[in-house]
Residue frames as qw, qx, qy, qz and C-alpha x, y, z in Angstrom:
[[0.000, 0.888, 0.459, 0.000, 0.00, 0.00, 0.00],
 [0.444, 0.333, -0.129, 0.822, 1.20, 3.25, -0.64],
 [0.322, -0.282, -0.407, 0.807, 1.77, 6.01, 1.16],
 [0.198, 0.822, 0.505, -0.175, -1.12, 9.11, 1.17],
 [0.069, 0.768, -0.404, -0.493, 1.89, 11.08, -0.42],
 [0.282, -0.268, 0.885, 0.255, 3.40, 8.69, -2.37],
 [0.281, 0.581, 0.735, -0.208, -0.34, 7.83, -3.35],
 [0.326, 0.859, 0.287, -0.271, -0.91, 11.40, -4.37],
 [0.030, -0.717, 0.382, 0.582, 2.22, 12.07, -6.08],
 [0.189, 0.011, 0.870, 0.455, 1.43, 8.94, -8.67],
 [0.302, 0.751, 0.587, 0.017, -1.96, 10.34, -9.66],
 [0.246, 0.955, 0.021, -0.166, -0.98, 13.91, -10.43],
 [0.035, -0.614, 0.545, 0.571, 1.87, 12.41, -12.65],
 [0.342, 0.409, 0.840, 0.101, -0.10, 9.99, -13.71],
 [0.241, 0.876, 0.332, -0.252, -2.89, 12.62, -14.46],
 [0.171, 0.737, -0.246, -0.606, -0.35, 15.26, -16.09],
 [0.049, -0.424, 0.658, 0.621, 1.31, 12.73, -18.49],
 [0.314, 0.422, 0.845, 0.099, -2.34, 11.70, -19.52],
 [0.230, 0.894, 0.196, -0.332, -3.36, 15.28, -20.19],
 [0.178, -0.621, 0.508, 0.569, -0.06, 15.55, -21.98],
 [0.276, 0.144, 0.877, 0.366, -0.59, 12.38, -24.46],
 [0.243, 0.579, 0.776, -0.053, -4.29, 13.59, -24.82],
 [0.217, 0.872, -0.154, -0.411, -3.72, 17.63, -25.83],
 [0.189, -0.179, 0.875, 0.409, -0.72, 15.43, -28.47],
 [0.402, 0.373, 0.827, 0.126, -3.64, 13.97, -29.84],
 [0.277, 0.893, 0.282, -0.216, -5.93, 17.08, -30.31],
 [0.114, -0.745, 0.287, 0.591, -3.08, 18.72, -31.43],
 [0.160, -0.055, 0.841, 0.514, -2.37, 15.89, -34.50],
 [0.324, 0.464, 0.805, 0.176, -6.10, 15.74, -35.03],
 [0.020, -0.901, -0.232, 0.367, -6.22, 19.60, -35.08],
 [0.568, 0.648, 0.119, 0.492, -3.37, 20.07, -37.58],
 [0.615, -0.009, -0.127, 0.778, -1.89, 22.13, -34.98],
 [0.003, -0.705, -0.369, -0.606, -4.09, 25.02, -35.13],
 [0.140, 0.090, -0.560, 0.812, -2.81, 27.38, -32.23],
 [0.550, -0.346, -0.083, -0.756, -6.48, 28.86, -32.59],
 [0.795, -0.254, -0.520, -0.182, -7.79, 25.40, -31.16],
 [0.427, 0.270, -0.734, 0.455, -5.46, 25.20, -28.50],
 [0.291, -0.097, 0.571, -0.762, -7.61, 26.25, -25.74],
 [0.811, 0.011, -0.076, -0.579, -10.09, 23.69, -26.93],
 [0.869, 0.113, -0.480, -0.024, -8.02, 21.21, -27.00],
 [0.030, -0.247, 0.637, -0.730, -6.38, 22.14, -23.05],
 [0.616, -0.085, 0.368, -0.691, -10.04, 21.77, -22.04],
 [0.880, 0.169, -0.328, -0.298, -10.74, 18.46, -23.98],
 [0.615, 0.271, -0.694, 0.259, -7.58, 16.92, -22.81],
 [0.222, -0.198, 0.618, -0.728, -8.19, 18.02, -18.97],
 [0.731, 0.083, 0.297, -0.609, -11.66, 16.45, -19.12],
 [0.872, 0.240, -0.416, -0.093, -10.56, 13.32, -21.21],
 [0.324, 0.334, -0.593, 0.657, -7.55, 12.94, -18.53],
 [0.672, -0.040, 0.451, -0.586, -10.74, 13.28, -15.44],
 [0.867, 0.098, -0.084, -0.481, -12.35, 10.81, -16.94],
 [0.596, 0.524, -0.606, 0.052, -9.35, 8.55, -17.30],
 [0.017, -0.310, 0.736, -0.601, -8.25, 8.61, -13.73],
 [0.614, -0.150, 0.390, -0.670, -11.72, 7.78, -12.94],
 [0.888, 0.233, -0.092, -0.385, -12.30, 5.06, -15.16],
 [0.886, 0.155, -0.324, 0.295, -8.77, 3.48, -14.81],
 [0.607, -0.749, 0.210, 0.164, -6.85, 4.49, -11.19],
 [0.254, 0.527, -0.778, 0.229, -3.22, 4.65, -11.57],
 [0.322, -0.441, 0.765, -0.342, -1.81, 1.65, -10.77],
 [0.707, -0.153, 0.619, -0.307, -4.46, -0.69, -11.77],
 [0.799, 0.577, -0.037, -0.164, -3.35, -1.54, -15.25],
 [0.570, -0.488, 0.522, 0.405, -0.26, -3.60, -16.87],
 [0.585, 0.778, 0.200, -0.108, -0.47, -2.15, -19.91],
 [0.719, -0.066, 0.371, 0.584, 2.47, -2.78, -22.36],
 [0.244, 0.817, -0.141, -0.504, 3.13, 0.55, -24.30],
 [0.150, -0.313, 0.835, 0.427, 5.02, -1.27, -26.55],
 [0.261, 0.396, 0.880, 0.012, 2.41, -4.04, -27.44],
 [0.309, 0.732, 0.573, -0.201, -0.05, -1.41, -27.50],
 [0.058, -0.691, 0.405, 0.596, 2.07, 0.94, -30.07],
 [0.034, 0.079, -0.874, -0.479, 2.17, -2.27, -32.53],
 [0.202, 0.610, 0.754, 0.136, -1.72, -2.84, -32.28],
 [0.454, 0.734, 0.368, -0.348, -2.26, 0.27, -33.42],
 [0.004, 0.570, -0.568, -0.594, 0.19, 0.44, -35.73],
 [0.104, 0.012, 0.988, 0.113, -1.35, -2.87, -37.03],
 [0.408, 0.752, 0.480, -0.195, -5.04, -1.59, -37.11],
 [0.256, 0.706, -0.092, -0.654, -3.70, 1.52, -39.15],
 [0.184, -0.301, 0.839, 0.414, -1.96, -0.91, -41.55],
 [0.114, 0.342, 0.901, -0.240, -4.87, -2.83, -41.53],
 [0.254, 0.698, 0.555, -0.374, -7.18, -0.45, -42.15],
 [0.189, 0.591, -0.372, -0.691, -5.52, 1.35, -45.04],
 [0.077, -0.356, 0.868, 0.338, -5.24, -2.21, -46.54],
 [0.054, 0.543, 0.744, -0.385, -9.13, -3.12, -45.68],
 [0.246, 0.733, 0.163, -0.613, -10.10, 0.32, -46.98],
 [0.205, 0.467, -0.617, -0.600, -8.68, -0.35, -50.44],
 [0.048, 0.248, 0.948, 0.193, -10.24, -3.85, -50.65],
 [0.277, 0.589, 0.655, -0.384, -13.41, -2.70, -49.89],
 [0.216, 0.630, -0.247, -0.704, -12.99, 0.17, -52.50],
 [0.093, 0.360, -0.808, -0.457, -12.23, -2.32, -55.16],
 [0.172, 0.340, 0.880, -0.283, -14.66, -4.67, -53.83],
 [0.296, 0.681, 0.393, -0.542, -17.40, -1.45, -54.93],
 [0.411, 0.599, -0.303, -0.617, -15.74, -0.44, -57.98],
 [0.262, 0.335, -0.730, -0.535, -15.21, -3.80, -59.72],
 [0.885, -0.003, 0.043, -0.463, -18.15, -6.16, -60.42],
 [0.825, 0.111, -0.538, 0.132, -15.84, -9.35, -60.94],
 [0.289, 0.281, -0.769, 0.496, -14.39, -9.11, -57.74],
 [0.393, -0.449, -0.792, -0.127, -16.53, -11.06, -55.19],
 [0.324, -0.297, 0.238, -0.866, -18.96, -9.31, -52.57],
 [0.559, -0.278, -0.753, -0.209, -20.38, -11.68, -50.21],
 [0.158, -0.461, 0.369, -0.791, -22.38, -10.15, -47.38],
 [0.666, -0.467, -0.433, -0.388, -23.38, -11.67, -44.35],
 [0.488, -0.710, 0.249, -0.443, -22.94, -12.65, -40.98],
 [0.559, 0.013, -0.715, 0.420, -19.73, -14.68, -39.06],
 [0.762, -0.572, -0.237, -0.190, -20.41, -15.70, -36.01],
 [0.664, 0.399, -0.585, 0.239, -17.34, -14.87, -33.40],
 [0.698, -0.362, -0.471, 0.400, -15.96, -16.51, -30.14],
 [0.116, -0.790, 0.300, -0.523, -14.99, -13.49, -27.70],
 [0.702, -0.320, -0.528, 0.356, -12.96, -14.50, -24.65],
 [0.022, -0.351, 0.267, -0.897, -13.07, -10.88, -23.14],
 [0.008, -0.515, -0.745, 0.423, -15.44, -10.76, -20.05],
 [0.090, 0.836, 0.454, 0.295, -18.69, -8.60, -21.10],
 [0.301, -0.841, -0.229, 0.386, -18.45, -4.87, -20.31],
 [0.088, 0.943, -0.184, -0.264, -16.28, -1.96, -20.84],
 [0.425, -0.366, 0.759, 0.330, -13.11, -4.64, -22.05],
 [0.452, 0.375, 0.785, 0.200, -15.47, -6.49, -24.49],
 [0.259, 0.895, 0.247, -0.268, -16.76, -3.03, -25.26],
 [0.189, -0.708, 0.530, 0.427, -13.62, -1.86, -26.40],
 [0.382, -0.150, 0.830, 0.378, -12.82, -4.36, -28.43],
 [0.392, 0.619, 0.676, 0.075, -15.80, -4.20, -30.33],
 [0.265, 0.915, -0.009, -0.305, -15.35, -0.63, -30.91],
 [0.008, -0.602, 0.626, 0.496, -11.83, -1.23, -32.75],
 [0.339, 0.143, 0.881, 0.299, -13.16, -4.17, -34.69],
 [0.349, 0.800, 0.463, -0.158, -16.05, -1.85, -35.71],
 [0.005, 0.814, -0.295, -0.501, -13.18, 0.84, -36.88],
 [0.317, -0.154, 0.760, 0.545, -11.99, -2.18, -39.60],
 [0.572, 0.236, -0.293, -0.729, -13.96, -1.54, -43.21],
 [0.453, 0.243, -0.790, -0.335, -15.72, -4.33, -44.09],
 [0.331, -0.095, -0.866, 0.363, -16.34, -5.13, -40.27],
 [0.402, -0.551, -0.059, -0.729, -19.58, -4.22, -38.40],
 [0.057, -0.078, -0.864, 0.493, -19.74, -5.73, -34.99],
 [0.319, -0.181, -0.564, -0.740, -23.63, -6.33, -34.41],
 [0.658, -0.397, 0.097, -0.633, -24.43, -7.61, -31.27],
 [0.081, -0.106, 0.986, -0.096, -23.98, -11.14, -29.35],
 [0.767, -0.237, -0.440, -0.402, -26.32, -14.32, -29.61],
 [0.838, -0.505, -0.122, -0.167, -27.65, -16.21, -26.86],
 [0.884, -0.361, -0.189, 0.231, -24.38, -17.37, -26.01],
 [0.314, -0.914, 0.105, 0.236, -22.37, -14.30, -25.97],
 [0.628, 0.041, 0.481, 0.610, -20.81, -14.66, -29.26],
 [0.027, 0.646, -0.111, -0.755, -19.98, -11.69, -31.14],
 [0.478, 0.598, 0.641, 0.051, -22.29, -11.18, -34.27],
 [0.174, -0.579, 0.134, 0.785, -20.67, -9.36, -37.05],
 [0.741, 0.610, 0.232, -0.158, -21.91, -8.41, -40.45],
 [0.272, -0.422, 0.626, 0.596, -18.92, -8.20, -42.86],
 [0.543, 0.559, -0.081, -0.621, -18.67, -7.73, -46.49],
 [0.707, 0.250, -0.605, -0.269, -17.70, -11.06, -47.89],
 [0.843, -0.407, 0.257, -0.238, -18.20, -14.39, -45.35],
 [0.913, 0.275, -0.221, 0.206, -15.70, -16.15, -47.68],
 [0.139, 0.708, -0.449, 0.527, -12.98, -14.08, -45.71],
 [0.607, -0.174, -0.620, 0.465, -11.49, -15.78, -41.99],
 [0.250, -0.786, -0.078, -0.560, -13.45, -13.20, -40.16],
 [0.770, -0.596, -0.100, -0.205, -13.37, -15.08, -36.94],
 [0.811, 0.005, -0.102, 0.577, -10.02, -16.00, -37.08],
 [0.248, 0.574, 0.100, 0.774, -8.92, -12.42, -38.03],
 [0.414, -0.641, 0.048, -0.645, -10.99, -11.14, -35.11],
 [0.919, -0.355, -0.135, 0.107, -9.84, -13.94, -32.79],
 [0.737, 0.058, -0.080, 0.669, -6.16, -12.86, -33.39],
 [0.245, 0.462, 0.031, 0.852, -6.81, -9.46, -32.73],
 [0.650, -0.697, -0.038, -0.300, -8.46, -9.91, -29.40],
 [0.872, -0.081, -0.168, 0.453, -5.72, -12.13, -28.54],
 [0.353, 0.421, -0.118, 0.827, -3.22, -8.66, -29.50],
 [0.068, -0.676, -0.039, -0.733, -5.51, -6.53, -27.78],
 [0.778, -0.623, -0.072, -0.017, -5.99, -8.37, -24.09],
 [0.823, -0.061, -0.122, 0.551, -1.80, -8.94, -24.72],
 [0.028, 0.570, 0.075, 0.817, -1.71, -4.93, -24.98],
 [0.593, -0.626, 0.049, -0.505, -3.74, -4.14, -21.92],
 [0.072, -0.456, 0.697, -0.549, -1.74, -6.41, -19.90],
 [0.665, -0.032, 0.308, -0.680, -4.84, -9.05, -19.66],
 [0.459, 0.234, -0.802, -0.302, -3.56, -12.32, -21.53],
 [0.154, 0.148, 0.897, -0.386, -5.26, -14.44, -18.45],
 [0.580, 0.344, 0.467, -0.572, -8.64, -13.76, -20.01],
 [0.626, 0.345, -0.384, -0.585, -7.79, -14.93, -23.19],
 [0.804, 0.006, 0.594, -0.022, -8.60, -19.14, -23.21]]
C-alpha cells in the first residue's frame, strides 16, 4: 500500500502525463491550429478526469510497446481493408459476399469487451452487431468467404496482450 503522499504524487503524474498524451492527440487531429489550442487544453483536462476515474493509476499492466504495434497494425490494416473494400465497390468481378460470421470473444462482457468491439467496428468491411444467446460476437462483414473469426480472434488475442490481460484470453 502506498503512502497518502506517495499515493498522491502517482496520480498527479499519472494525471499530467495523460493530459499531456491527450492535448498530443488534439493537437495531430487539429493540424496544430494554435487557434484550437484552448479547446483542445479543455478536452484533454476532461478526457484525462475521466481517465483517472475510469482506470486508477496503478491498476493496469499495460504494455506501451504491445499497444504501439496494435495500433500500428489496425492503421496498416485499415488502409489495406479500406482499399479492398474500395475495389470490392468499384469492380463487379471481384466477389462481394455479405453476411454474418459468427465470433468466439474470450473478453469478459463490459467496458473490455466493449472496447474491443469498438476497434473491430473501426476495420472496413467489419460491423460488430451484437452477441447471440451465447455471448458470441455477431458481425456483419462484407464477404463471409474471408477468416473473419479467425482475423478477429487474433486481434483480441493482441488486444488483451496490450492491456496487460492475456489471463482472459482461453
Amino acid at each position: 500500500m502506498l503512502s497518502a503522499a506517495a499515493d498522491q504524487d502517482l496520480r498527479t503524474t499519472t494525471a499530467l502525463t495523460r493530459a499531456i498524451g491527450f492535448l498530443a492527440f488534439w493537437l495531430i487531429l487539429s493540424g496544430f491550429k494554435l487557434g484550437d489550442l484552448p479547446a483542445g487544453i479543455l478536452a484533454a483536462a476532461c478526457a484525462s478526469w475521466a481517465s483517472l476515474r475510469f482506470l486508477p493509476p496503478g491498476q493496469s499492466k499495460r504494455h506501451p510497446m504491445l499497444i504501439a504495434q496494435l495500433m500500428l497494425r489496425f492503421l496498416q490494416q485499415s488502409v489495406v481493408a479500406g482499399f479492398d473494400v474500395a475495389l470490392r465497390a468499384l469492380d463487379p468481378r471481384l466477389p462481394l459476399a455479405p453476411g454474418i460470421a459468427i465470433c468466439r470473444c474470450t473478453s469478459p462482457m463490459g467496458p473490455l469487451r466493449s472496447g474491443f468491439c469498438t476497434m473491430a467496428s473501426l476495420q472496413p468491411g467489419l460491423l460488430p452487431a451484437g452477441f447471440d444467446a451465447d455471448g458470441n460476437l455477431v458481425v456483419h462483414c462484407l464477404d463471409v468467404g474471408q477468416p473473419v473469426a479467425r482475423l478477429l480472434a487474433d486481434e483480441e488475442k493482441r488486444y488483451l496482450r496490450a492491456l496487460g490481460l492475456e489471463q482472459h484470453h482461453a
